[in-house]
C-alpha positions, 0 to 999 in steps of 0.5 A: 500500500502506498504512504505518504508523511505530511507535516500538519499544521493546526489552527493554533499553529502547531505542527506533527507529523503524520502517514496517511494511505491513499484514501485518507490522502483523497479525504484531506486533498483541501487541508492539502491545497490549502498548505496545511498538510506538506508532503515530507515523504512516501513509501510505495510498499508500506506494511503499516496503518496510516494515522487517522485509520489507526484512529478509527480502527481504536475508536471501534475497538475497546480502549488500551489503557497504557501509562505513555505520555502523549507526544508533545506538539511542536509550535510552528514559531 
């Protein structure tokens, strides 16, 4: 499956860094045109969920409780 990782910018300016397959990037083609997803690279045989699938997928299922912090967003400034 193909992949591609973007660099999202939220409304308040921070930025992450995402994979996203085909169809999520299909879905988000306006937060493309618009400049707030940028394409840093892609993997043409990715073995791996994209990031907003994963989501989904653990919305469905029961939640994992685990003691990780959340990854801390980096400002864009």
């Amino acid at each position: 499956m193909k992949m591609f990782q973007y660099i999202t910018i939220d409304s308040k300016g921070f930025i992450e860094e995402i994979w996203a397959c085909e169809n999520c990037r299909k879905k988000n083609s306006i937060q493309i045109l618009k400049g707030k997803w940028r394409l840093i690279d892609k993997c043409e045989k990715a073995d791996f969920q994209c990031d907003s699938c994963r989501t989904m997928q653990a919305g469905t299922e029961q939640p994992v409780l685990s003691e990780k912090q959340p990854e801390g967003k980096t400002p864009l400034f």
